[in-house]
N, C-alpha and C positions, 0 to 999 in steps of 0.2 A: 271481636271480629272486624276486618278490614271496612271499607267504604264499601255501600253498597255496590250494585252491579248497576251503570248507568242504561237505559233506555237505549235499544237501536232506534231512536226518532230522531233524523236529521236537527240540530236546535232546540231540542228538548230540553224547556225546564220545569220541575215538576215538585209538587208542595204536596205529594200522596205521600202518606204513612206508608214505609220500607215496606219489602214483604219479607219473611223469613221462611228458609227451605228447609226444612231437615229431613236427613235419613228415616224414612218407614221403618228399618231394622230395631233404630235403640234412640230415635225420635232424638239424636242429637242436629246441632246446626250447621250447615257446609254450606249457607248463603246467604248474602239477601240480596234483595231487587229493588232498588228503586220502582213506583209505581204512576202508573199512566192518570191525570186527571182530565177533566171536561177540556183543558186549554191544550193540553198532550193531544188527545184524542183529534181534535180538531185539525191543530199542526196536521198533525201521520195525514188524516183524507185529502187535505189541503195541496199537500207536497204529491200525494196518489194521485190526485184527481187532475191536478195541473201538467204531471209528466202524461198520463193518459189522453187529455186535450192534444197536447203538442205533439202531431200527430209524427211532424218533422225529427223531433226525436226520439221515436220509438226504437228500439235496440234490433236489428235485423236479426234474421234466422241464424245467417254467417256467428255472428257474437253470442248471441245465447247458448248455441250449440259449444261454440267455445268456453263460455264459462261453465256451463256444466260439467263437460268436459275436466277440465283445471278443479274441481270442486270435488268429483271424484277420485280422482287423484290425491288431492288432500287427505282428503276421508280415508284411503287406502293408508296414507304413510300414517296415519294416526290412530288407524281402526282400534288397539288394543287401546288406547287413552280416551275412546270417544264411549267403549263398553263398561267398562270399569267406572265412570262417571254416570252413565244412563241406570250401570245396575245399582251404585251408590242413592240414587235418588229417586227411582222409581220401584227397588226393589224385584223386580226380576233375576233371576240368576246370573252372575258374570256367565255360564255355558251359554243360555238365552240369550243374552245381551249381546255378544260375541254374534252369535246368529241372524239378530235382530239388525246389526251393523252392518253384517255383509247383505241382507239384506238391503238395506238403505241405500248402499254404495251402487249394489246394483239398480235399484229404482231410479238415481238420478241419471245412468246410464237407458234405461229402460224409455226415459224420457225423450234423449236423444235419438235412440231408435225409433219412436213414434213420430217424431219432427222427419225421421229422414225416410219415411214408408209413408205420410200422411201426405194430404195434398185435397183438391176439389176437384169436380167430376163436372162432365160435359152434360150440358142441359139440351134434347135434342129439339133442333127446330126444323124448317121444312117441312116440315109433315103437313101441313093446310096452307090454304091461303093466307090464312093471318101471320102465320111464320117465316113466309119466304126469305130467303139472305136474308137470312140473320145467324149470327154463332153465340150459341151461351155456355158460358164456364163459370165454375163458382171457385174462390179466393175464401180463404180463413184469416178474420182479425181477431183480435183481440176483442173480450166482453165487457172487459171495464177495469175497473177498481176491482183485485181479489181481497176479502176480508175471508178469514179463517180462522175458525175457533175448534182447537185440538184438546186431547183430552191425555190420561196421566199413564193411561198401561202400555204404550209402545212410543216412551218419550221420544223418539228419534223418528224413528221410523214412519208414524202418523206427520212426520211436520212435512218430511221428504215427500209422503202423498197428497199433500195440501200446496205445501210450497213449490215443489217442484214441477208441479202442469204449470204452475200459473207463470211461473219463470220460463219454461216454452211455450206457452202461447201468447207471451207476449206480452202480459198483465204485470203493472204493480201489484205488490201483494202487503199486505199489512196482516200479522200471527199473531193472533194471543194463545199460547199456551197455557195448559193446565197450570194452576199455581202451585199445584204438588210437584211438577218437574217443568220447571221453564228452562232449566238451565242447558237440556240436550237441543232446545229449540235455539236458543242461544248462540250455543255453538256451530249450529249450522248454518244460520245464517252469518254468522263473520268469516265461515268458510266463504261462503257466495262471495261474502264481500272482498275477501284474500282472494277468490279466484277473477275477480275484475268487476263483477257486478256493482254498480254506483249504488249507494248506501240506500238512497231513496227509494229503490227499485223493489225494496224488499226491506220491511221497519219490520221491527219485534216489540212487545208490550204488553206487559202485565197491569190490569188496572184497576184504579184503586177502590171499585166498588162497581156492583151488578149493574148500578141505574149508568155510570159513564162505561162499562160494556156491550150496553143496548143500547146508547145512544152511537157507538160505534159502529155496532151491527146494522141499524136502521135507517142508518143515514142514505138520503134520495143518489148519493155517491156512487156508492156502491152496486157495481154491475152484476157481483156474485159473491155469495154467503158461503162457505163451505163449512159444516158442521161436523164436531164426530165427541159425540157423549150422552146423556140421559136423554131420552125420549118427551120426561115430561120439559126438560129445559128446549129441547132445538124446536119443538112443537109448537113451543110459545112464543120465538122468537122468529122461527117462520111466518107465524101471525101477526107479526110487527114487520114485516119487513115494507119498504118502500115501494111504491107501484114501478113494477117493471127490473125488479132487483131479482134477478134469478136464483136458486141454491140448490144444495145439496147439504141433506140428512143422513149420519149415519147415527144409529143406536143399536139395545140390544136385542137377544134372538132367543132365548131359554130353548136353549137348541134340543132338538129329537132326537133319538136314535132307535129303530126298530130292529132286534134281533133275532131270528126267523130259531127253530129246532135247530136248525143244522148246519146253523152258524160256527166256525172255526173258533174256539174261545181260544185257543194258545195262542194265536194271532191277534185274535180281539182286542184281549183285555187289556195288556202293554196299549195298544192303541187308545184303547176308551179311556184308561187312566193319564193318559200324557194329554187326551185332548180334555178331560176336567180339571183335571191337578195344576197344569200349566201356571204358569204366574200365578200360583193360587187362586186360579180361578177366573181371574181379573181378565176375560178375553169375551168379546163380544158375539164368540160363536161357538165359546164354550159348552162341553158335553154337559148336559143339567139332566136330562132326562131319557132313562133307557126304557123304551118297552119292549118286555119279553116275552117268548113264549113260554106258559104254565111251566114246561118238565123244567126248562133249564133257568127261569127266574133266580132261584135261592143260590144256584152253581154260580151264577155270573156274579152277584152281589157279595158271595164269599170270596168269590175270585178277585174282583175289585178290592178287599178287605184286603190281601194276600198286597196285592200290586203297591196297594199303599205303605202298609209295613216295611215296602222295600224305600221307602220318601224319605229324603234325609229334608229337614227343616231347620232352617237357618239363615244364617249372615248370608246376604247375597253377592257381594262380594267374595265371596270365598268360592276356589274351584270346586271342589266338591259337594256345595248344594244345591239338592234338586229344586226345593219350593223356596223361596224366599217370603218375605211379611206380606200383609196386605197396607193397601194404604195409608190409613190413619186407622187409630184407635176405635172410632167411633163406626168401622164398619166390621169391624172384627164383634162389637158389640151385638151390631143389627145381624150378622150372619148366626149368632149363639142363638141367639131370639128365637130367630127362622127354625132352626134345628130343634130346641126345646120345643116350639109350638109341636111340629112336626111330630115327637116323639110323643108329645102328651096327647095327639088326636091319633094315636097307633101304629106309627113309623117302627120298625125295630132299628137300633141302632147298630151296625154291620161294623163300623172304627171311627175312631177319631169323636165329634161333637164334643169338642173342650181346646178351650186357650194351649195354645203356648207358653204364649209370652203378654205383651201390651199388646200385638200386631200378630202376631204370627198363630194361625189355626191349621190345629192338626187336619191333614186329610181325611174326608168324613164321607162313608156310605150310609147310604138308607134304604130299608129293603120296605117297597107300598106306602110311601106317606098317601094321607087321602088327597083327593081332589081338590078341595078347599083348602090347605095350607098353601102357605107361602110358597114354601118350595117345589109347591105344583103349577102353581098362578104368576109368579115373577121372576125376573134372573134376581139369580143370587149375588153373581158376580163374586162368584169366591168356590176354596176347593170341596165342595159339595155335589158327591153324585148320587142321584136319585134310581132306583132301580125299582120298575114296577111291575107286577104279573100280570098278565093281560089272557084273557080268554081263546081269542079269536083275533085274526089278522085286521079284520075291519074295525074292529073294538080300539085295535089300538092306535090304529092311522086317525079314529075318530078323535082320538084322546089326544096325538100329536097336533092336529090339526085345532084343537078348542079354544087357543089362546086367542088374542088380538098381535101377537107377534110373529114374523116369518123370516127368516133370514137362511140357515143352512142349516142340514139335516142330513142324515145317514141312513145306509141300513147295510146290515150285514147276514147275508145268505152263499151259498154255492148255489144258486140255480137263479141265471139268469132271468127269466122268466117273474118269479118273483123282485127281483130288484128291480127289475122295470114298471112291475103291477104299484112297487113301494113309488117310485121314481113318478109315474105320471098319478099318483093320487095326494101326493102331502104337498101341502102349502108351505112353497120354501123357491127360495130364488136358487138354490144349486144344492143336491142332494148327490152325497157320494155314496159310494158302493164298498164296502169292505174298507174303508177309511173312516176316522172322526171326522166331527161336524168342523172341528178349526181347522183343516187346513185349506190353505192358501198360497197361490203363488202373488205375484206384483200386479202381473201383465192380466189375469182374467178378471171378469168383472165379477163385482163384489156388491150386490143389493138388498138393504133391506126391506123388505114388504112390511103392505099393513100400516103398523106401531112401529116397526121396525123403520124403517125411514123411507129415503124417497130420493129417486136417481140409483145411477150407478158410478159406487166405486172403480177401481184399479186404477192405474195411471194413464192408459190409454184414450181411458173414457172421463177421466175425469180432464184431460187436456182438450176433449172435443167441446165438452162442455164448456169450461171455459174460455171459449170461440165464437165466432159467430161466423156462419156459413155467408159471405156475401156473393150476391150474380150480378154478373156481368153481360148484358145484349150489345153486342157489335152488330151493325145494319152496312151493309154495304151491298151494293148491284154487283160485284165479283163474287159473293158469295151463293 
């Protein structure tokens, strides 16, 4: 294999043990990475924290709107080579990946839109004596130093949501990408840097151990954290973070789904299986858990069985597969586990619960695992849909509601009435109506509650976030 892939650290020299990437599909190798140590680390803040000081050279609105601008364009003439690589190394489907691209293209576009509708608002004065002539207006800076730490099931697309506020609002930003897929973060940043962006503005780094990536994350530098992966990791690292170091958490959601009698299944189900099945599973707002009503429980769990049969699994690379691998070996493991526990405390097995391959699990239904398993208590993060009988409509919003997580949630009825009764009773930051719990546009916000994390997603709000509201009092006797 060639030389590693060097470090986007301006000056960076680095004495980390390589990393090596390989394809999830047949675990061969398509990289390596040079890796970030204690002196890398430092570098990246150093060169961040010093363009952030110098307040004289912060990049105007005019310029940043421009290189984003030029960045998606990039993106555009390259989209087919940007998907084909993302599905290579993170194993989502080239159809997904493809999806996942024009997504991305449009979020760095989304960004700009927010720079060109955003602005400060007039602070009123005159109202008493104490405010006479005076005018107040508030002005948006910059928060700091952005650090962000991304995760491996939407290699591209997660970086464009991290990196791309922090590039309009004005922040250096320093990405550590998942070590399973560094390589679409990679990529995206040398776009930045093709499209005008100074190299410094925006570092990239894989590093070469936990203890020099908390010494990253913690540093009194850093203005703002941005997270997006396990619960127990950004939890912990929240708790280290420096006084005065602001962040954002995203994790996962073991998301709900309530299906009322008179629910549409021919509409349904297609939906329920693409929002479980998806990247096998691998989505943070993933369908895990249906509850039904008694008549049509066993209907829907068979029907799901049906949807799956139609799942082509394989090379993700290739056009016509639906599901692609899971990530590494070792979760394909843990997801068998889950399923056997499940089946041996009285789950009935509906399809699927068995290997592929090293990585790749069949699509698997379960009709009533109990309470106490796995697959009722944690995400799974894989293609595993759980289908539960429920008595009674309160029963089961109880049951949706019992975790320590909340993030997004469904319910599917024809009668308004109940999807509003589902709508203002379940603990969830957005609950849709006759849709799965995944979807998602760019532009809305996206929060996990709870366990689930803390702030709000989408690119709008995550560029507000990254700002700081500043006021301004002008005092004059003409006013």
């Amino acid at each position: 294999m060639s030389h590693p892939h060097p470090l986007l650290v301006p000056g960076a020299r680095t004495q980390g043990q390589p990393l090596q990437v390989v394809a999830p599909f047949d675990l061969s190798p398509i990289a390596r990475l040079d890796t970030a140590d204690a002196e890398v680390v430092e570098l990246a803040l150093t060169t961040a924290y010093a363009l952030f000081r110098d307040r004289d050279a912060w990049l105007s609105a005019a310029t940043r709107i421009a290189i984003l601008r030029r960045t998606a364009e990039l993106m555009e003439a390259r989209q087919e080579e940007l998907a084909l690589e993302a599905a290579r190394e993170g194993g989502k489907p080239l159809l997904d990946s493809r999806v996942e691209v024009t997504r991305a293209i449009d979020g760095v576009r989304n960004c700009i839109e927010t720079m060109r509708s955003g602005g400060g608002r007039e602070i009123p004065m005159g109202l008493n004596a104490a405010s006479q002539n005076r005018l107040a207006m508030t002005h948006h800076e910059p928060i700091g130093v952005v650090v962000a730490v991304s995760a491996f099931n939407h290699p591209l697309n997660l970086i464009v949501h991290q990196v791309g506020p922090a590039i309009a609002a004005g922040c250096p930003v320093i990405v550590k990408p998942a070590e399973d897929t560094p390589l679409s973060c990679y990529r995206f940043v040398k776009l930045l840097h093709e499209a005008g962006l100074p190299e410094a503005w925006c570092q990239a780094l894989v590093t070469s151990g936990h203890e020099v990536a908390e010494r990253l994350v913690t540093d009194p530098r850093v203005g703002f954290f941005s997270f997006i992966g396990s619960a127990r990791v950004g939890w912990m690292l929240r708790s280290k973070l420096a006084p005065g170091t602001r962040c954002a958490l995203e994790h996962g959601g073991v998301a709900p789904v309530l299906v009322e009698a008179d629910a549409d299944l021919d509409s349904m189900l297609p939906l329920l299986a693409k929002g479980g099945f998806y990247h096998a599973g691998q989505v943070c707002v993933s369908v895990q858990r249906v509850f039904c009503a008694a008549e049509i429980a066993e209907q829907v769990a068979l029907g799901l069985g049906k949807q799956a049969a139609l799942i082509k699994v394989g090379d993700p690379t290739a056009a016509d597969t639906d599901i692609g691998p899971l990530i590494r070996p070792r979760e394909l493991e843990r997801i068998h586990s889950w399923v056997q526990e499940a089946i041996a405390a009285g789950a009935k097995l509906i399809c699927g619960g068995k290997a592929i391959s090293e990585t790749c699990y069949a699509p698997t239904v379960l009709l009533d695992p109990p309470p106490t398993a796995r697959v009722s208590r944690e995400e799974i993060f894989g293609p595993v849909i759980c289908v539960y009988t429920t008595t009674d409509r309160e029963s089961a919003i109880a049951q949706a509601n019992a975790l320590p997580f909340a993030f997004q949630a469904s319910v599917f009825t024809k009668q308004l009435d109940l999807a509003l009764y589902a709508y203002h009773r379940l603990d969830a930051a957005a609950v849709m109506v006759n849709d799965h719990t995944a979807f998602r546009v760019d532009w809305m916000p996206f929060a996990g509650l709870r366990q689930s994390g803390l702030g709000v997603g989408g690119i709008p709000y995550t560029i507000h976030d990254m700002q700081i509201e500043k006021l301004l009092v002008l005092k004059s006797a003409e006013l």
